[in-house]
C-alpha positions as CSV (number, residue, x, y, z in Angstrom):
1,X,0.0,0.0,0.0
2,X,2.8,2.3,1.0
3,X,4.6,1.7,-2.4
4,X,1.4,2.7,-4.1
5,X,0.9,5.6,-2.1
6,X,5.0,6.5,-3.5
7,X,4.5,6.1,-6.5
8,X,1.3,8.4,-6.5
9,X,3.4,11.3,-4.6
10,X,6.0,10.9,-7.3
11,X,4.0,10.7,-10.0
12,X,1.7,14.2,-8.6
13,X,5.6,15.6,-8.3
14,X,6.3,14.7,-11.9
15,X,3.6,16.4,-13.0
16,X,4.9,20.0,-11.2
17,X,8.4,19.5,-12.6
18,X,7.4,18.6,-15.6
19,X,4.7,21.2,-16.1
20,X,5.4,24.5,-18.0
21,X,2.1,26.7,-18.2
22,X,-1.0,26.3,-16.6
23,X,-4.7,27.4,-17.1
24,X,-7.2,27.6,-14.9
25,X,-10.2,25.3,-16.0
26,X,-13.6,25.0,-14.6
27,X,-15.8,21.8,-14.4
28,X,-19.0,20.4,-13.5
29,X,-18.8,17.8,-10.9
30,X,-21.3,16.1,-9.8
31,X,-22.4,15.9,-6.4
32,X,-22.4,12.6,-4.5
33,X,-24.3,11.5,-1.3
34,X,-22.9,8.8,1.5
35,X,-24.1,5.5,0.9
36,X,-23.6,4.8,4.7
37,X,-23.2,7.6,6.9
38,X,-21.0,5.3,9.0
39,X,-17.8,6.6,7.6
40,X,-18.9,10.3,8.8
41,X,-17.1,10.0,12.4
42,X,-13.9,8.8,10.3
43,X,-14.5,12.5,8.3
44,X,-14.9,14.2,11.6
45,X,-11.6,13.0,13.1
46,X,-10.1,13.8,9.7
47,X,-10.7,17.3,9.5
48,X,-10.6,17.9,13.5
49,X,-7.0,16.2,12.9
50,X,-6.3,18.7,10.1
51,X,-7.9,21.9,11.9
52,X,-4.6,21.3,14.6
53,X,-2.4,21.4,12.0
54,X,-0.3,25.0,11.4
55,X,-0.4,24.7,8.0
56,X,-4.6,24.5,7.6
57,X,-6.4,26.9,6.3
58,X,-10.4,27.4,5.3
59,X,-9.1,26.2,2.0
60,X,-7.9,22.7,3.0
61,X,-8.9,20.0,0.6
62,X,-9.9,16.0,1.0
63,X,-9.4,13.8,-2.0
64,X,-11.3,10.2,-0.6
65,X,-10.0,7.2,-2.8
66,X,-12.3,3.9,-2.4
67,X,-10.6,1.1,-4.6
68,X,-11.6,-2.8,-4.7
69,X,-8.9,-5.5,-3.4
70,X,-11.4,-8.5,-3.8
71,X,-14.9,-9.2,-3.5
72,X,-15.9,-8.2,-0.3
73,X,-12.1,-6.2,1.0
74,X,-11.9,-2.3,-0.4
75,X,-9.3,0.5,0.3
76,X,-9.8,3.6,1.8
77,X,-7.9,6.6,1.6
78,X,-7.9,10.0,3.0
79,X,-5.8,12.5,1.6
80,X,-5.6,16.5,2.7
81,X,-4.1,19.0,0.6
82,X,-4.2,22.4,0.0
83,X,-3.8,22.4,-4.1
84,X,-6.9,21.4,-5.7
85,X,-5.0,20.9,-9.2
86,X,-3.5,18.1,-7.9
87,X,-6.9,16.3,-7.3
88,X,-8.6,17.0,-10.6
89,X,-5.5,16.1,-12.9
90,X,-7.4,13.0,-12.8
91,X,-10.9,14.7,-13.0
92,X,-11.8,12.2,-15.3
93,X,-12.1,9.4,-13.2
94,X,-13.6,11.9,-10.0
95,X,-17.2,10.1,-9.2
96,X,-17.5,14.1,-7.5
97,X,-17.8,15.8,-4.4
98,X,-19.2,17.2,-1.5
99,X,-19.0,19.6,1.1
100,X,-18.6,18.1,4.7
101,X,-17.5,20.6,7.5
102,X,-17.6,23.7,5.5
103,X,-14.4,21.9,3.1
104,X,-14.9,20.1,-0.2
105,X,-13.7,16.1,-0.8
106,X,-12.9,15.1,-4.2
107,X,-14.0,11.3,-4.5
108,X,-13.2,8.4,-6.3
109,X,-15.1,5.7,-5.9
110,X,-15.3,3.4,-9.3
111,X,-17.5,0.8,-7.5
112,X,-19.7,3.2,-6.2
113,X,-18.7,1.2,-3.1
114,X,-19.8,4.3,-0.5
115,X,-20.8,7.4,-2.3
116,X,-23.6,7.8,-5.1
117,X,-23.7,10.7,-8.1
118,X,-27.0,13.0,-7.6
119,X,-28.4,15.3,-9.9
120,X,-26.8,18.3,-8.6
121,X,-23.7,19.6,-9.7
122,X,-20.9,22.2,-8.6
123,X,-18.4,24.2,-10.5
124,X,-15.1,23.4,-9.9
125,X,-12.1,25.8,-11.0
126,X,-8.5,24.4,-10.7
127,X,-5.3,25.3,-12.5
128,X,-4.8,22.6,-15.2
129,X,-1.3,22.0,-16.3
130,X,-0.2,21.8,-20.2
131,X,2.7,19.8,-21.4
132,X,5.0,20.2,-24.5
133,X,6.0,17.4,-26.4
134,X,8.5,20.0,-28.0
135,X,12.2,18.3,-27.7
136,X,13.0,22.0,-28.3
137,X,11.1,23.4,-25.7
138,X,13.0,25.4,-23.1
139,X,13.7,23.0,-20.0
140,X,12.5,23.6,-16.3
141,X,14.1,23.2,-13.5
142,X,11.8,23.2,-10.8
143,X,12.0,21.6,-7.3
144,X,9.1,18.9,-6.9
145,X,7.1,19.5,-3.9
146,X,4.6,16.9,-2.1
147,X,1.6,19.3,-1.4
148,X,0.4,16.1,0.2
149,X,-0.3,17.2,4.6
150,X,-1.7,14.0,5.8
151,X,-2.7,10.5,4.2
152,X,-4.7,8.2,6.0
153,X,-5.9,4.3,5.3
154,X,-8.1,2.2,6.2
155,X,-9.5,-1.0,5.1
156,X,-13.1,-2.0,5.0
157,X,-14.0,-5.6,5.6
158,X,-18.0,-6.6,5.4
159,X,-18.5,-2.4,5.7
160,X,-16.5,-2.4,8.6
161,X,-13.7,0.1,8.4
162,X,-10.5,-1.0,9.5
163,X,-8.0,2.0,10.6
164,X,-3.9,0.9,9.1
165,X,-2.5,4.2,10.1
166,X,-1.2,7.8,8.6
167,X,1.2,9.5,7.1
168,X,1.6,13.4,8.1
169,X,3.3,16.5,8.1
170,X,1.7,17.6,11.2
171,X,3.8,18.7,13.8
């Protein structure tokens, strides 16, 4: 899990070493409701968590990642981060959002495993990144940053949610 959770970071710091212009984009995503409210105390420790934090602000982010491992076993992960572009480079695959504590979570949840699309929908506006496939375009050097504060996982057996620890920045 950890290596997967690597290879993301590096991957998201690819992306802002590699990038050489951005533009801000906005989207529609849909709104999505809890399928079990269970997993709400799990969002409250979250964001209490994050509120101690000295680099938390009102703008503080949650991306929520639910992913199968078999049949009846899913991952859960909750990320915070205060750069929303970040999140929607994969907007494609976002099942959407929702507002929870007066911050917005990003989900992805392919199985619909615990959040549902409803017919509502908010406007999201992020800074996209553009890439040249020039050879002769003018190389950046940029130091790649982890914008990543806190990861937590969890694993949920017959909708039971199973706490594996975090990763944070917090001091």
């Amino acid at each position: 899990m950890k290596k997967q959770i690597l290879l993301f970071v590096i991957f998201l710091s690819a992306i802002s070493f590699l990038a050489n212009s951005q533009d801000i984009k906005i989207i529609q995503l849909p709104f999505v409701s809890m399928r079990d409210t269970t997993i709400k105390p799990i969002l409250d420790s979250v964001v209490n968590f994050e509120k101690r934090c000295d680099y938390y602000n009102d703008s503080t982010i949650f991306v929520i990642i639910v992913s199968p491992k078999n049949n009846d076993l899913y991952s859960l992960q909750i990320t915070s981060t205060n750069k929303l572009n970040y999140a929607m480079y994969f907007s494609n695959t976002v099942l959407g959002c929702f507002y929870y504590q007066n911050h917005i979570f990003i989900v992805f949840d392919d199985d619909n495993k615990l959040f549902k699309k409803t017919n509502k929908k908010s406007s999201i506006e992020y800074m996209q990144f553009n890439f040249s496939n020039s050879k002769n375009a003018p190389k950046i050097s940029l130091k790649a940053k982890d914008e990543t504060r806190t990861y937590w996982d969890y694993t949920i057996v017959n909708n039971k949610f199973i706490y594996n620890g975090k990763t944070t920045q917090c001091q």
